[in-house]
TITIZA-372264 format. One line per field, with one value per residue: residue number from 1; x, y, z of N, C-alpha, C in turn. Coordinates in Angstrom, 3 decimals. Atoms other than C-alpha are relative to their C-alpha. Layout:
! residues N
num	c(NUM/...)
nxx	c(X/...)
nyy	c(Y/...)
nzz	c(Z/...)
caxx	c(X/...)
cayy	c(Y/...)
cazz	c(Z/...)
cxx	c(X/...)
cyy	c(Y/...)
czz	c(Z/...)
END
This chain:
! residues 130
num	c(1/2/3/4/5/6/7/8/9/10/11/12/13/14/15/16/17/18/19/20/21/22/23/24/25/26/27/28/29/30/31/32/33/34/35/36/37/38/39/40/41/42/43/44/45/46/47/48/49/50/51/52/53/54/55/56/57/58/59/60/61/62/63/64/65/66/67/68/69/70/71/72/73/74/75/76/77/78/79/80/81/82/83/84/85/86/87/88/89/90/91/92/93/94/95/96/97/98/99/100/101/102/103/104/105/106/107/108/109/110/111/112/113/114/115/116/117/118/119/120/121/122/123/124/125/126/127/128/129/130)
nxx	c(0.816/-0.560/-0.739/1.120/-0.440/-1.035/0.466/0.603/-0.287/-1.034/0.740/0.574/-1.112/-0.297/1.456/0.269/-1.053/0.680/0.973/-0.328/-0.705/1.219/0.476/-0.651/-0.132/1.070/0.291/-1.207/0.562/1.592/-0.235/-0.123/0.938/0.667/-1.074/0.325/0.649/0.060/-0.683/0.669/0.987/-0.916/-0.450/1.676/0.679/-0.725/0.260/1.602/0.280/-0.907/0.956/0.869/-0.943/0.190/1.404/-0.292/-0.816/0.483/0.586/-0.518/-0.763/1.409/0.671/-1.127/-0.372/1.395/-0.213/-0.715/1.137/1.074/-1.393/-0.678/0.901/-0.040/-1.387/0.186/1.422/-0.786/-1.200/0.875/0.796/-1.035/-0.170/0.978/0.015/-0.789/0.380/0.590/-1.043/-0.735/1.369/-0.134/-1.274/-0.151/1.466/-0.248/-1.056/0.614/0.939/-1.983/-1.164/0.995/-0.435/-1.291/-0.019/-1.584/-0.640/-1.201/-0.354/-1.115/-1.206/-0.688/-1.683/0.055/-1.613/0.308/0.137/1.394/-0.132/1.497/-0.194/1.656/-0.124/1.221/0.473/0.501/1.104/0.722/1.220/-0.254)
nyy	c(-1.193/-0.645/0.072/-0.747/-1.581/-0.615/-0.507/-0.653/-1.444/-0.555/-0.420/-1.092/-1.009/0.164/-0.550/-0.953/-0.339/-0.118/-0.976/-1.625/-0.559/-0.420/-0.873/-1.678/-0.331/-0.236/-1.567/-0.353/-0.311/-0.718/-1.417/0.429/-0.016/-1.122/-1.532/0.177/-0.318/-1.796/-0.467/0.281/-0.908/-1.560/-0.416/-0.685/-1.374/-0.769/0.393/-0.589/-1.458/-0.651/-0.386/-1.266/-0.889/-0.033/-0.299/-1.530/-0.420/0.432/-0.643/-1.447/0.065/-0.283/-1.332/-0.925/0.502/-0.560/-0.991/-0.318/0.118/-1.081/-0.965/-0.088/-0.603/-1.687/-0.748/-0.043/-0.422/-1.038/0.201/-0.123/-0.984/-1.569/0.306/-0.807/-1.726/-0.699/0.420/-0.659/-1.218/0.177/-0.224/-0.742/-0.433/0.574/-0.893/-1.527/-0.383/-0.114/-1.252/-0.919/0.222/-0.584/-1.436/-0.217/0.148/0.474/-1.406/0.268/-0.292/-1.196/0.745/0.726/0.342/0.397/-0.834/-1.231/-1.176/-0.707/-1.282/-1.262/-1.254/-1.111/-1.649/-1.190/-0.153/-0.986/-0.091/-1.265/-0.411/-1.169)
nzz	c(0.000/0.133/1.670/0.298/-0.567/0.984/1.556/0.001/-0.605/1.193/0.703/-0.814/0.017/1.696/0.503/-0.325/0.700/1.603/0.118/-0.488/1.187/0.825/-0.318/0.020/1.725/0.108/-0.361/0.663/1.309/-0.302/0.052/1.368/0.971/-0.184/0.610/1.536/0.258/-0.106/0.826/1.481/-0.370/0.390/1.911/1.200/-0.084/0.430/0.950/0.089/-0.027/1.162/0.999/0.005/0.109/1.588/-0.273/-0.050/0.913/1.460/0.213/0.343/1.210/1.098/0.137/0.311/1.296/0.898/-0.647/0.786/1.608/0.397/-0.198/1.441/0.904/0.207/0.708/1.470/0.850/0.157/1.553/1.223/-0.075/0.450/1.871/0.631/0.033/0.316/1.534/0.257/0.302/1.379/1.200/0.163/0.148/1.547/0.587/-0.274/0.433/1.517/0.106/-0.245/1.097/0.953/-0.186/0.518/1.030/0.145/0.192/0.065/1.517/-0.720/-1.234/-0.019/0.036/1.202/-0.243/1.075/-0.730/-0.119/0.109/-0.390/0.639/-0.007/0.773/-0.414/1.386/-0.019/1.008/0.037/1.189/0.703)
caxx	c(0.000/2.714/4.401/0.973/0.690/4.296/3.220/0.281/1.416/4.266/1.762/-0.415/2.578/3.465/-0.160/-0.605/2.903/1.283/-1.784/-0.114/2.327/-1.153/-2.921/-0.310/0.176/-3.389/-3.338/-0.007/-2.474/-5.597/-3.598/-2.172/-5.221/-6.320/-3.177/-3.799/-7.369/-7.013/-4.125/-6.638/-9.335/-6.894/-5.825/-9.685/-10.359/-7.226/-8.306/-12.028/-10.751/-7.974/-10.777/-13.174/-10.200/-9.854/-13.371/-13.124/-10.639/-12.369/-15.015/-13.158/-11.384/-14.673/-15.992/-12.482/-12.585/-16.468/-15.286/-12.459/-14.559/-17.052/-13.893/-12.529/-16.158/-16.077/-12.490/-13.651/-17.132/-14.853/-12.190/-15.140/-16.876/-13.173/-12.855/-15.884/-15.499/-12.191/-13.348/-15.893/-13.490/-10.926/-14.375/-14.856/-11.063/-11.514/-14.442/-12.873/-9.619/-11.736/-13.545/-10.016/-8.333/-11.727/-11.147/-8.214/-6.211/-3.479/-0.651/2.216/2.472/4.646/6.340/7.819/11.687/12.583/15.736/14.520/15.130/12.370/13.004/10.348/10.882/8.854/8.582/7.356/5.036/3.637/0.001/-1.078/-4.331/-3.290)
cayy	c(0.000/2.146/1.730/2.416/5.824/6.560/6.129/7.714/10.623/10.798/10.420/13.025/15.164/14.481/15.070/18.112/19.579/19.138/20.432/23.650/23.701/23.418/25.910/28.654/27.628/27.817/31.290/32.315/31.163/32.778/36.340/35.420/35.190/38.259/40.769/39.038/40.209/43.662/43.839/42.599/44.889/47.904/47.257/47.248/50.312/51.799/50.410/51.633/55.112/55.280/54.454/57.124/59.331/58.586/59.020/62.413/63.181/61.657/63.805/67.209/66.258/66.304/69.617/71.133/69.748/71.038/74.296/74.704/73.969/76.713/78.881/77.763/78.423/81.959/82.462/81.435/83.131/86.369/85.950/85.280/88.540/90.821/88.992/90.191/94.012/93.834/92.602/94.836/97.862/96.716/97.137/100.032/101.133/99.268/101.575/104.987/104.313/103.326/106.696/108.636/106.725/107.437/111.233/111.185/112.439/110.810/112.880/109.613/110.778/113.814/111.426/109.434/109.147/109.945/110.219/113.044/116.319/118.753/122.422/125.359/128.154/131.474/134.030/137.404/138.148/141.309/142.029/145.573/146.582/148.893)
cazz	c(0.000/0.792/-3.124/-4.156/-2.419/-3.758/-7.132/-6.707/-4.993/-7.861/-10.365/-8.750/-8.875/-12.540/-13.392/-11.448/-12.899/-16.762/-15.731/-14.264/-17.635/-19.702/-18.085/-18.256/-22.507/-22.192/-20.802/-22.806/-26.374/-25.006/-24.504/-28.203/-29.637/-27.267/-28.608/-32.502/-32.179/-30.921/-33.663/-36.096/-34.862/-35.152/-38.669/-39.744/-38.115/-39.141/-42.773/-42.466/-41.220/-44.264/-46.566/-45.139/-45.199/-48.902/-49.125/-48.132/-50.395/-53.246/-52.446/-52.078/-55.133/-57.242/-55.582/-56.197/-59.815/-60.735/-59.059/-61.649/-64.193/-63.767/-63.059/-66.640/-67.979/-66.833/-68.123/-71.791/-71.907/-70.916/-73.257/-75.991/-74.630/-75.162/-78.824/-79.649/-78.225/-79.673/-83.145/-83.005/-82.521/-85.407/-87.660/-86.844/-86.866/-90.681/-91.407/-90.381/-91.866/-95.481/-95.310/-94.552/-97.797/-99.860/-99.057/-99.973/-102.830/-104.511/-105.016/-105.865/-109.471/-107.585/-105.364/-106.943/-107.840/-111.585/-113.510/-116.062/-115.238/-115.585/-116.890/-116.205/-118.567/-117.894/-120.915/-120.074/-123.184/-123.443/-125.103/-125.926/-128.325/-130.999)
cxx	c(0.851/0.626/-1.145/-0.039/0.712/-0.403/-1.155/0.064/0.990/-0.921/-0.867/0.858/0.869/-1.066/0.021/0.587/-0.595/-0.915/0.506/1.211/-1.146/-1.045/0.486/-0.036/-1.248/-0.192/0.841/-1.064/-1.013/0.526/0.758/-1.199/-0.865/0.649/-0.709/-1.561/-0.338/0.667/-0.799/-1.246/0.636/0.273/-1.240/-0.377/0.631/-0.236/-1.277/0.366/1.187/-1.217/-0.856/1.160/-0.194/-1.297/-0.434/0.923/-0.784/-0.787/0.539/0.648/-1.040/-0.291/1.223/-0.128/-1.402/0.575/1.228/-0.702/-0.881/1.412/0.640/-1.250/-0.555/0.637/-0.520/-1.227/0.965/0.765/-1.035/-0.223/1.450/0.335/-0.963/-0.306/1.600/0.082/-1.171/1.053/1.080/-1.426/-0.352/1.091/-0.029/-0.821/0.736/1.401/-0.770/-0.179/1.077/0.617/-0.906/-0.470/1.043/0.793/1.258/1.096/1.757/0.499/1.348/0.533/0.891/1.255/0.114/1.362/0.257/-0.156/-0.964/0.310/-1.078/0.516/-0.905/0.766/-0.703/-0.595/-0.684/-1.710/-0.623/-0.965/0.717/-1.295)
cyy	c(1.245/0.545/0.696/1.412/0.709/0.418/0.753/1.532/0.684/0.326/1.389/0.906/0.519/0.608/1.596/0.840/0.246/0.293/0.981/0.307/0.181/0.954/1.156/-0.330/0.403/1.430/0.751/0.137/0.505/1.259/0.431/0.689/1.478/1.516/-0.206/0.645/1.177/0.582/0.252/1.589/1.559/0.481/0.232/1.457/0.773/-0.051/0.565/1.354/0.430/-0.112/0.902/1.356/0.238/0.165/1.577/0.378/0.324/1.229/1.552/0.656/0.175/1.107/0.653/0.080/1.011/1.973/0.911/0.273/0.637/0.909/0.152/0.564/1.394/0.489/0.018/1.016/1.557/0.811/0.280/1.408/1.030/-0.839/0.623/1.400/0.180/-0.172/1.547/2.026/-0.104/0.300/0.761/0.943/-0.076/1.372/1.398/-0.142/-0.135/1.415/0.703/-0.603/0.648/1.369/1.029/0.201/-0.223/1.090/-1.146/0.233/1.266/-0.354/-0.731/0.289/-0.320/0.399/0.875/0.994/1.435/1.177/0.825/1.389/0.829/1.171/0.960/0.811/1.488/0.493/1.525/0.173/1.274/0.293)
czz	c(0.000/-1.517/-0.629/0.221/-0.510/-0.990/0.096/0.107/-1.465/-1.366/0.119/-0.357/-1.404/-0.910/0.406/-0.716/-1.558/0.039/0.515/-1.363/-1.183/0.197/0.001/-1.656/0.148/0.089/-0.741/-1.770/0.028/-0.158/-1.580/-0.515/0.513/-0.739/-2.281/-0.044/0.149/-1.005/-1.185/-0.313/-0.485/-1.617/-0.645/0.374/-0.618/-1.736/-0.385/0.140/-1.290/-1.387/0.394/-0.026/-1.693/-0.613/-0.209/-1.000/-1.184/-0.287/-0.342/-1.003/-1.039/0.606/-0.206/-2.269/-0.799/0.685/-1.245/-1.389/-0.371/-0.029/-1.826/-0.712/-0.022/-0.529/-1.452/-0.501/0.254/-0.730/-1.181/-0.275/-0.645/-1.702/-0.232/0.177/-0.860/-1.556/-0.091/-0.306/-0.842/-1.168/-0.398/-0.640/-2.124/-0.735/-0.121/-0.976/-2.077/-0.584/-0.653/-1.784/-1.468/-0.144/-0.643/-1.220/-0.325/-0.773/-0.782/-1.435/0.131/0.634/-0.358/-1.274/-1.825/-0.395/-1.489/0.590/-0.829/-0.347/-0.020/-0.763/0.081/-0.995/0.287/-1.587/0.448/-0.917/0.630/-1.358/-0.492/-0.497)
END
């Protein structure tokens, strides 16, 4: 009975020993699986708030974009508007300078560059009634 006991007790003691080394892995893969799931947890949020981040973007990037785009469609209707006052004033300019040339009298028959020279003789004639 005594041998018995021994072993028992040793067993007992062997047992106990591997249940107190399985209960701490136990607790060692439980705080595992508790850090891996807060990690996991973190990366989705951090993943959910980079896509609503980008999100935002997206969006501010389209009202920046339609924002340009009326911006460019003021610049052109502007532009259009000074082509057309400044067309309109060459038209005029066209008009006034026509008038001015149709006024005008030509004179290049006396201007221009000859290589005959020209003599002017004046006789003084005399006329009396007898």
């Amino acid at each position: 009975c005594v041998q018995e006991t021994g072993i028992d007790a040793e067993y007992m003691g062997s047992h106990n020993h591997t249940m107190q080394e399985m209960v701490e892995k136990q607790k060692k893969l439980e705080q595992e699986v508790r850090d891996l799931n807060e990690k996991l947890l973190l990366e989705n949020q951090g993943k959910a708030g980079n896509q609503s981040s980008l999100e935002k973007k997206i969006v501010e990037y389209a009202e920046n974009e339609r924002r340009y785009m009326m911006e460019i469609e003021e610049l052109k209707m502007s532009r259009d508007g000074k082509i057309l006052d400044y067309q309109r004033i060459l038209d005029e300019e066209k008009e006034k300078l026509k008038l001015k040339i149709g006024e005008s009298v030509s004179y290049t028959h006396l201007t221009l560059p000859t290589i005959y020279s020209v003599q002017i003789s004046v006789v003084a004639v005399s006329l009396k009634k007898k």
